[in-house]
C-alpha positions as CSV (number, residue, x, y, z in Angstrom):
1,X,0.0,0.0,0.0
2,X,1.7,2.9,-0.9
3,X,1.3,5.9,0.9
4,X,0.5,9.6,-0.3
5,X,1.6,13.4,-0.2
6,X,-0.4,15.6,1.1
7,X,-0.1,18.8,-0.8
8,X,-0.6,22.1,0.9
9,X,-4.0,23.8,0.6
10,X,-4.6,27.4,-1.6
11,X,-3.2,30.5,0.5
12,X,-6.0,32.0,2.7
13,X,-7.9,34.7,1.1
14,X,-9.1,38.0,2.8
15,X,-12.3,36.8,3.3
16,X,-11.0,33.4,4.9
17,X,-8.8,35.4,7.5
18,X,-11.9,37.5,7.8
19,X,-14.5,34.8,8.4
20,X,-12.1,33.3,10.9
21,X,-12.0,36.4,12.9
22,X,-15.3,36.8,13.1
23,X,-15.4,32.5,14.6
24,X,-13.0,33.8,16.7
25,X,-14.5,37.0,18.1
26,X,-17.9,35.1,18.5
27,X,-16.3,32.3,20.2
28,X,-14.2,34.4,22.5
29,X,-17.8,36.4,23.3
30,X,-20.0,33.6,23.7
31,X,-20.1,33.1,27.5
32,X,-20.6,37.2,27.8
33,X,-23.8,36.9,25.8
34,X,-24.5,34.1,27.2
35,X,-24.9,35.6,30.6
36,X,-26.1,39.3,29.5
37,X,-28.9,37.1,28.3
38,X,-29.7,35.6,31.4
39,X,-29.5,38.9,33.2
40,X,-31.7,39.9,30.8
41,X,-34.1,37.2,31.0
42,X,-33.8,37.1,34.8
43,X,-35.2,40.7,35.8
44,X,-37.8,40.4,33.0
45,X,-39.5,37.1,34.6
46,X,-39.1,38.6,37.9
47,X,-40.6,41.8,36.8
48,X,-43.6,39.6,35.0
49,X,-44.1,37.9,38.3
50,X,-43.5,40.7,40.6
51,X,-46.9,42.0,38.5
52,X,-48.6,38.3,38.6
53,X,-48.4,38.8,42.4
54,X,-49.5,42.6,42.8
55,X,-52.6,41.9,40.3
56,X,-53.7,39.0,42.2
57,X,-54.2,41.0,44.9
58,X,-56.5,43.6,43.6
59,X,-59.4,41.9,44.7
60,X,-61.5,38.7,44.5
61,X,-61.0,35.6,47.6
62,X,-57.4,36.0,49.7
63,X,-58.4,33.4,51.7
64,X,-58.5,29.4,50.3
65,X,-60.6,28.6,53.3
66,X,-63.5,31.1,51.6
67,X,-63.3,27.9,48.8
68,X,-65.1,24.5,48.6
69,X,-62.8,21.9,50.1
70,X,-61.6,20.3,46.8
71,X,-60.9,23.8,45.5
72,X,-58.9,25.2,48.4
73,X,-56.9,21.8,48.1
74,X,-56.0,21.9,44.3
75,X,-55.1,26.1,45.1
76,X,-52.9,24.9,47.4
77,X,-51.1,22.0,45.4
78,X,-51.1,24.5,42.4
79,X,-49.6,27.4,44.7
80,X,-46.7,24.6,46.1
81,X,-45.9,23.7,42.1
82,X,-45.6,27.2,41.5
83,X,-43.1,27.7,44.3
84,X,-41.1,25.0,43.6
85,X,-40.8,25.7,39.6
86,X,-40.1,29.2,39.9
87,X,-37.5,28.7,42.7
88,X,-36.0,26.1,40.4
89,X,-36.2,28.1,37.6
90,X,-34.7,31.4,39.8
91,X,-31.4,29.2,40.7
92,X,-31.0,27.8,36.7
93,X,-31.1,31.6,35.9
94,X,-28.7,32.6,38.5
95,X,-26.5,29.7,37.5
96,X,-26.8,30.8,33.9
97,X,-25.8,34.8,34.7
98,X,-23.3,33.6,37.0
99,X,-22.2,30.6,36.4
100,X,-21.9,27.4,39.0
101,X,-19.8,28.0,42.5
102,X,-17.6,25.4,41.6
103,X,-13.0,25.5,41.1
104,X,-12.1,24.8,37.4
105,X,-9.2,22.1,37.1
106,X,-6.0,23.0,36.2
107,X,-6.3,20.9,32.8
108,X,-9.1,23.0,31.8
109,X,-8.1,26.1,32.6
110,X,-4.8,25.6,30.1
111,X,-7.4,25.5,27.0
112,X,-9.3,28.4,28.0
113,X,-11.3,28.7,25.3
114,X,-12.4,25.1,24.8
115,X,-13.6,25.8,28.8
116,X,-15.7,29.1,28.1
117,X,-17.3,27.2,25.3
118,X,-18.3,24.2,27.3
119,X,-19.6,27.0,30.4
120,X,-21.3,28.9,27.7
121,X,-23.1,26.1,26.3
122,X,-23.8,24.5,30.4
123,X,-25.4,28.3,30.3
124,X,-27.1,28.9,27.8
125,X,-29.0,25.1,28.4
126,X,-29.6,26.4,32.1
127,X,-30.8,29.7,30.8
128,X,-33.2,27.9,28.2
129,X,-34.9,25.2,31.4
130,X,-35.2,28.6,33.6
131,X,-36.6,30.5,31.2
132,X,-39.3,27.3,30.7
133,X,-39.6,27.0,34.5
134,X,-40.1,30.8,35.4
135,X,-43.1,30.8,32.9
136,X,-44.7,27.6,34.2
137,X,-44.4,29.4,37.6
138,X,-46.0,32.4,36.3
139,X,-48.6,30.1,34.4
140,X,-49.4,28.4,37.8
141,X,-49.9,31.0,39.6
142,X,-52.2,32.7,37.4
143,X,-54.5,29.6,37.8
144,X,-54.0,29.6,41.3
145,X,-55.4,33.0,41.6
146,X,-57.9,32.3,38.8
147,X,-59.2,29.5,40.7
148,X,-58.8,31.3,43.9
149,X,-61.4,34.1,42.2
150,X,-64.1,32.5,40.3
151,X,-64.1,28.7,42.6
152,X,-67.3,27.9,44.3
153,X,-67.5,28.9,47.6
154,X,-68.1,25.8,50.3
155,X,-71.8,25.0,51.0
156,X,-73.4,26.4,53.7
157,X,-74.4,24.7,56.5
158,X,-78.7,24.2,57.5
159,X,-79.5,26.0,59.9
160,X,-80.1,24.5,63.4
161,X,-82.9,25.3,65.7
162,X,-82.4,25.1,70.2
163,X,-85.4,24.1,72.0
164,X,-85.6,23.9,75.6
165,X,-88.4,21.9,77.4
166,X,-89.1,21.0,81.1
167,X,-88.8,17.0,80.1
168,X,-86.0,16.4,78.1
169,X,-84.2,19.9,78.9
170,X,-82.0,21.8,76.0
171,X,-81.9,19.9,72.6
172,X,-80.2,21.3,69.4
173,X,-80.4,20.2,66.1
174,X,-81.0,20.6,62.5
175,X,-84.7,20.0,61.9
176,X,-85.7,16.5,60.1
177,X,-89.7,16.4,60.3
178,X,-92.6,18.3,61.9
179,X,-96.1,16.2,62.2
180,X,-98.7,16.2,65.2
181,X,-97.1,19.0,67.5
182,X,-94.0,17.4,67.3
183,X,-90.4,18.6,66.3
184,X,-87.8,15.8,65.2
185,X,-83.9,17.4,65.4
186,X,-80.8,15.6,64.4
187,X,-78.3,15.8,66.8
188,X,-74.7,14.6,67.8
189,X,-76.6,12.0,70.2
190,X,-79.2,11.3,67.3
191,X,-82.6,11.7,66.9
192,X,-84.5,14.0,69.7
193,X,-87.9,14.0,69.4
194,X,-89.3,17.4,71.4
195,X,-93.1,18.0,71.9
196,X,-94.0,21.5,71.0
197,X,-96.4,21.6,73.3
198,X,-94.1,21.5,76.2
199,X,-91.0,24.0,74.9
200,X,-90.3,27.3,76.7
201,X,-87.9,28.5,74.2
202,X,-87.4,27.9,70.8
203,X,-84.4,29.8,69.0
204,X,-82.8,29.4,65.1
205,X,-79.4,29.3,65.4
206,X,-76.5,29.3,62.7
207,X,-74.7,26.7,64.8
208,X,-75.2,24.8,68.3
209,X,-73.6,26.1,70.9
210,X,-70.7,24.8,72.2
211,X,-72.3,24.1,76.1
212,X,-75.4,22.4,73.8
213,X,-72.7,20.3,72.4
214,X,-75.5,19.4,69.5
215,X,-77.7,17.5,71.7
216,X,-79.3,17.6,74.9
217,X,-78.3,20.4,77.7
């Protein structure tokens, strides 16, 4: 097998030595645009969501316990996803702009510029998933306050009535029936049945007392 020359290639043209400036300035500037960038993109998402937060609280519900039970729990799931993507998404976006707190070897630091390459692209890749991250944080909490607005509200409770009657004393309860002078009341001990007849006081109340404890007194 015989070997072969290799000949010398065609003497680099002005444009050649000017295209391989231009690789080089681009490459020797990558990991400063890189991180301008992420600057950038950092106090813009935390502007956006600075302005999520002060226009959810313009008005509607502040409170999750003003929601239906299954409501108030999804708000709160939502509201914890939200947390946890944008403080993922805040650190990716600090990493980016900054770069990661960790010592370079000696072997890489000799080929400096293969090093800033690899860091810029480690940047721009955390810069792109906290970009992603900061939105879905903003996107969740815009649901959570959506949901927090317009969700139903929990469902009120009947209305219980206190009666008091020389034989069986205080009773109170939510009312079940009414026939033939007698009043039927659910309570914590069960069923009471009280005879109108008889009752010295007889009071509507939005909840039993606590000294009632929902049944006899």
């Amino acid at each position: 097998m015989t070997g072969r020359r290799v000949a010398p290639g065609p003497p680099a043209t002005a444009a050649d030595l000017l295209a391989a400036q231009e690789r080089h300035r681009l490459l020797s500037t990558e990991l400063s645009r890189v991180r301008e960038a992420a600057l950038a993109w950092r106090n813009a998402l935390a502007a956006l969501l600075t302005a999520l937060v002060g226009f959810g609280l313009i008005k509607g519900r502040s409170d999750v316990s003003l929601l239906d039970r299954p409501w108030a729990v999804a708000v709160g799931v939502i509201l914890l996803c939200s947390l946890l993507s944008g403080a993922w998404g805040a650190l990716l976006l600090v990493r980016s702009a900054h770069g990661s707190p960790t010592v370079a070897p000696l072997s890489v630091l000799q080929v400096r510029s293969a090093a800033d390459h690899l860091e810029a692209l480690a940047a721009a890749r955390a810069l792109r998933r906290g970009m992603a991250l900061a939105l879905l944080c903003a996107g969740l909490l815009v649901t959570a306050v959506a949901a927090t607005w317009y969700g139903p509200a929990p469902a009120a409770e009947p209305p219980v009535v206190q009666v008091r009657t020389p034989t069986v004393g205080q009773v109170c309860g939510t009312v079940v029936r009414m026939r033939r002078g007698t009043l039927t009341l659910k309570t914590t001990a069960g069923e009471v049945v009280v005879e109108l007849a008889e009752a010295s006081s007889l009071q509507a109340l939005n909840a039993c007392p606590s000294a009632a404890g929902g049944g006899r007194g």
